[in-house]
N, C-alpha and C positions, 0 to 999 in steps of 0.2 A: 454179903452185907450191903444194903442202899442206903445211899446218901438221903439225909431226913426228908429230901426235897424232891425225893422222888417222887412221880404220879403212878403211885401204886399199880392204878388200874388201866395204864397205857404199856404194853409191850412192845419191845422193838429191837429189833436185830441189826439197826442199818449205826455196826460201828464207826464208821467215818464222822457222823453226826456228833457236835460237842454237847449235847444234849443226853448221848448216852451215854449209860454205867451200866459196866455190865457187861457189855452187849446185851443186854436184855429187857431193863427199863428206860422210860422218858425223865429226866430229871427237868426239865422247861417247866417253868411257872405256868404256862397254859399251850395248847396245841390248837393250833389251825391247818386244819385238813379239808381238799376242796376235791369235787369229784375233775377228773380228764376227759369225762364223755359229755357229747354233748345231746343225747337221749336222755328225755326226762328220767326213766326209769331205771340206766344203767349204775349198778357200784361197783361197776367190774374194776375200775380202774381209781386209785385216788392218787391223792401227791399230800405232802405233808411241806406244808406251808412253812411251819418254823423249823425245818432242817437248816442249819449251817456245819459248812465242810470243815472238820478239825484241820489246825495248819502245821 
């Protein structure tokens, strides 16, 4: 069961994040994701902006 505020359509495994439920969705109001390369054409690598570490 997801909390109403969850972003359906964002998956994510990274439980440490206080953002997940689950371990499997994003509950954040919105996601900021930025690529780690610095080749125009790489997506091999991203980072996820609005991660914070549950305490």
């Amino acid at each position: 069961m997801s909390d109403s505020r969850t972003l359906r359509s964002v998956k994510c495994d990274v439980e440490s994040c206080i953002h997940n439920v689950g371990g499997k969705e994003c509950s954040a109001d919105g996601i900021k994701v930025c690529s780690t390369c610095s080749q125009p054409d790489c997506a091999d690598e991203t980072q996820c902006k609005t991660f914070s570490a549950r305490q």
